[in-house]
N, C-alpha and C positions, 0 to 999 in steps of 0.2 A: 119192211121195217119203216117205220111213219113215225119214231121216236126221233128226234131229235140229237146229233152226238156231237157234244162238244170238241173243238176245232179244228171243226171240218165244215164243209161248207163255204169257205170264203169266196165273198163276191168279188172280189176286187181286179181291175183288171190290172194283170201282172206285166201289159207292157213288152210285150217280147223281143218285139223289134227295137226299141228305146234300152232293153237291155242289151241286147246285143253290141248294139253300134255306138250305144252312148259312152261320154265320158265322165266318170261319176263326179269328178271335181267339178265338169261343168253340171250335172244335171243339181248336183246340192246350192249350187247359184240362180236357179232358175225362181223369178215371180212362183210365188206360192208354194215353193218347197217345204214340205213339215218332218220334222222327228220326233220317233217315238226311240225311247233310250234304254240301252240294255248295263247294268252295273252288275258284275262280280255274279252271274247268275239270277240275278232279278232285273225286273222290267217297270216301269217307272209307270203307277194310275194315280189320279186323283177324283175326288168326287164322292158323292154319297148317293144313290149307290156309285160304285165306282166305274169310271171309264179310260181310258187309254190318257195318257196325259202329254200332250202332242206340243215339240216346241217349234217356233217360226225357224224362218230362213236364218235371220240375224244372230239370232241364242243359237242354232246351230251349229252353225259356221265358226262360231268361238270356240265352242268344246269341241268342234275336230280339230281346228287347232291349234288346241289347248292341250288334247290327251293323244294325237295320232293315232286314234283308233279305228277299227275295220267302219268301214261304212258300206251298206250298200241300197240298192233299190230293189225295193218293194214291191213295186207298182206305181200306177198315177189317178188319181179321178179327176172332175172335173176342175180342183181350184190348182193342181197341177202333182208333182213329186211326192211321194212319200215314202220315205227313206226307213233305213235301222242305223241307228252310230252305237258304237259301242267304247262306254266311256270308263271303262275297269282302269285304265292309268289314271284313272281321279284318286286322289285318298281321302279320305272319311273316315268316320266312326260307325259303332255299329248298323247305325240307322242309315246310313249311305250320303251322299253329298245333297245340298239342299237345291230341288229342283223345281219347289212348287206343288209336292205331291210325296207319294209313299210307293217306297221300292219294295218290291214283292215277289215271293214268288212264283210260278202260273199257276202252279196246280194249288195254289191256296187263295187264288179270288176268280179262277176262271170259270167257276159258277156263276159268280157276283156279277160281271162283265156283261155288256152284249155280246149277242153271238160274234159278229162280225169281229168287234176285238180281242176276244179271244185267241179265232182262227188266226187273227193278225198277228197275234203276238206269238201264236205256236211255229208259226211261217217263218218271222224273225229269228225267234229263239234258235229253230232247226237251223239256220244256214250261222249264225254268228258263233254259236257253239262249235259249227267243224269248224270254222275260221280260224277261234280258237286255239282247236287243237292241231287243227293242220297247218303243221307253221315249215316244213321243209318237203322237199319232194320224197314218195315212198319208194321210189325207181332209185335215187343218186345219191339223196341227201342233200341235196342243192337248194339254194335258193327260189321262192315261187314269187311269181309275177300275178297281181291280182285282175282279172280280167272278167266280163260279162256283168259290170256295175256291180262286185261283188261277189258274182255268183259260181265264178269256177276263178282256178289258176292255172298258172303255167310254168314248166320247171325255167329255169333264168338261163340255164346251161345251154350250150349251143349241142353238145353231143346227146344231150336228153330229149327237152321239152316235152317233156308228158305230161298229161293234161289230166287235173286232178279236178273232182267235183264232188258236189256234200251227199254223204252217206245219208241212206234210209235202208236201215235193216229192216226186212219182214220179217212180222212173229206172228204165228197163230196162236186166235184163242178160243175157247169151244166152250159149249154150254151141251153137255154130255147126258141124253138122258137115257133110260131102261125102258123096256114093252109095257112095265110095270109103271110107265112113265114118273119114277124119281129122279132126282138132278144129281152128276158124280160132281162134288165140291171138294176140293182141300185146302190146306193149307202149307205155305214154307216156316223151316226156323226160323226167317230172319224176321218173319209178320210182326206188327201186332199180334200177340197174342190176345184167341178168340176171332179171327179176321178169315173168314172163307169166302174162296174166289171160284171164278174157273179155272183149269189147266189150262197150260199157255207156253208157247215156246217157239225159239227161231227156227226158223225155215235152213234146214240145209243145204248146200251145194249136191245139182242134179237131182232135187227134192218138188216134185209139186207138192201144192197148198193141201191137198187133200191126205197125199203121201204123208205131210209130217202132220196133220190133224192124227191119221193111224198111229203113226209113229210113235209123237209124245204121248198118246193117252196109254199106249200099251209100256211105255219107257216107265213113265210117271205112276200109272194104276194096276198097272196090269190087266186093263180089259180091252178086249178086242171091239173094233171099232165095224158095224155094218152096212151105215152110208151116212154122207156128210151133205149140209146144204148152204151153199155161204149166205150171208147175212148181211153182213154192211162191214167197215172199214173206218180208221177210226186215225188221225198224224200222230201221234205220239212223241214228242222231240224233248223226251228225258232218258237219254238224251237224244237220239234219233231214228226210233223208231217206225215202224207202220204198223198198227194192229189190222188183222183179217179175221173177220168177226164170223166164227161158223156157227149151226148146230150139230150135231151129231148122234146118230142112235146107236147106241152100243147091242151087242150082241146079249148081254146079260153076264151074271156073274160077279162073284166079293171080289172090290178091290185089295189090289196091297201094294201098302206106300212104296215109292224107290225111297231108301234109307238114306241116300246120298244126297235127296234134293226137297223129297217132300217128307212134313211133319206126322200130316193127317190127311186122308181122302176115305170117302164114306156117302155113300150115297141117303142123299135126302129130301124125304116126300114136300109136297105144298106146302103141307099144314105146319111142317118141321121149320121151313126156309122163313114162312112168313110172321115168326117170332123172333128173328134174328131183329139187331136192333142197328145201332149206326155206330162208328166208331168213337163219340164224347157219350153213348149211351146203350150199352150191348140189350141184347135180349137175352131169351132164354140159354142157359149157362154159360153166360157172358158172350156169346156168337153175335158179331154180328156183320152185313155184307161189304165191298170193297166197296170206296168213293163213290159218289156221283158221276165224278167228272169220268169215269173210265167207261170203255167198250161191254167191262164184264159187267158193270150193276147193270147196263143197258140189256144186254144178257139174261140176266137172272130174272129182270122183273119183267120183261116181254116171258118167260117160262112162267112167271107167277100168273102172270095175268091167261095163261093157256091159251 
């Protein structure tokens, strides 16, 4: 796979030891500290095209604290720190607090973006989002202590202390084709309608990768699965995801939807797929493929192109 997949890939060095032993109140004081700012779900770019919209040490260090929000490290390159703060205790209006830039969010400029901040901002997003939501221990109900410059906790409790760290769910997603080499696409109720993807699903407990590639497509289509070849991998942190990108050759045979999950699934040739159109412009009767930014158009158009 020589395609390119949006945020992944990041260069940046993540510092491991600097997270580990560091003290994040001290590393956000450090010459050359920068942030990049996470509000209510959106991430803060500015620029034409656009780029990550990164504030100094000074303006940092006000809105931590100004809003007490999570902050942690990133990484560092050469001019030093680079942080995430998350300033959701701001209040604004709809457009969000005025920072010098336009809050957004990923999956709707992470095309736009360089690679690199993209990835950055998928990185951030993933660990501020459990922050987020993991606000007490899953063991006690206690109190957590923030530890590793952000990157994990600790229950506060002396009879506890279990050590909580950010969720990546695995899901498989398949690009399923027949002997007769056509592609099984479908779609959910909840789609756009007109919108076919690949099948796709999480990974179960005591489940290999290839087990639940089987698994889903015969749950979802009802076709038996022959042999599977992975592909690439792809962060996904909406909200925290991993996709694992297979192909897979089916055995042959009509699918049939699961009524409980999928709309439509239907197998369809080249020539069928490649009048599909884009989501603000369908193709042939109104179909057309999922995003850019996802694993599965990366999917379908490495099948188009054979």
């Amino acid at each position: 796979m020589t395609t390119a997949i949006l945020y992944s890939g990041l260069g940046l060095d993540r510092a491991h030891c600097l997270r580990r032993d560091g003290d994040i109140a001290e590393l956000m004081r450090r010459p050359g500290a920068r942030f990049t700012l996470y509000w209510r779900g959106r991430q803060l770019v500015a620029g034409t095209p656009p780029a990550i919209r990164w504030l100094d040490r000074a303006y940092g260090l006000r809105l931590a604290e100004a809003t007490a929000g999570n902050c942690l490290l990133l990484g560092e390159d050469g001019a030093g720190p680079l942080l995430a703060l998350d300033v959701s205790g701001l209040e604004a209006g709809e457009n969000g607090p005025e920072m010098g830039g336009n809050w957004v969010w990923l999956r709707s400029v992470g095309g736009l973006l360089p690679a690199q901040d993209s990835a950055l901002l998928a990185y951030a997003r993933g660990v501020l989002v459990w922050r987020e939501k993991t606000r007490f221990c899953a063991s006690c109900g206690g109190a957590l202590l923030v530890q590793d410059s952000g990157h994990s906790t600790r229950c506060a409790s002396p009879s506890c202390g279990a050590l909580h760290f950010p969720r990546t769910d695995p899901a498989i997603i398949m690009l399923v084709t027949d002997p007769a080499g056509r592609a099984l696409l479908g779609r959910q109720p909840v789609w756009t309608p007109g919108m076919y993807s690949c099948l796709a699903g999480f990974v179960e407990p005591g489940e290999a990768l290839e087990d639940a590639v089987a698994r889903e497509v015969w749950e979802e289509a009802g076709i038996k699965i022959r042999s599977t070849t992975y592909v690439a991998s792809q962060p996904w942190p909406f909200p925290s995801s991993l996709m694992i990108g297979f192909n897979a050759m089916a055995e042959g045979g009509e699918p049939v939807a699961d009524p409980h999950e999928i709309e439509d699934v239907r197998w369809f040739t080249r020539d069928e797929v490649s009048t599909f159109g884009e989501a603000d412009r369908p193709g042939a009767e109104g179909r057309f493929l999922p995003r850019r930014d996802s694993i599965a158009r990366v999917l379908v158009e490495a099948w188009l192109k054979g």
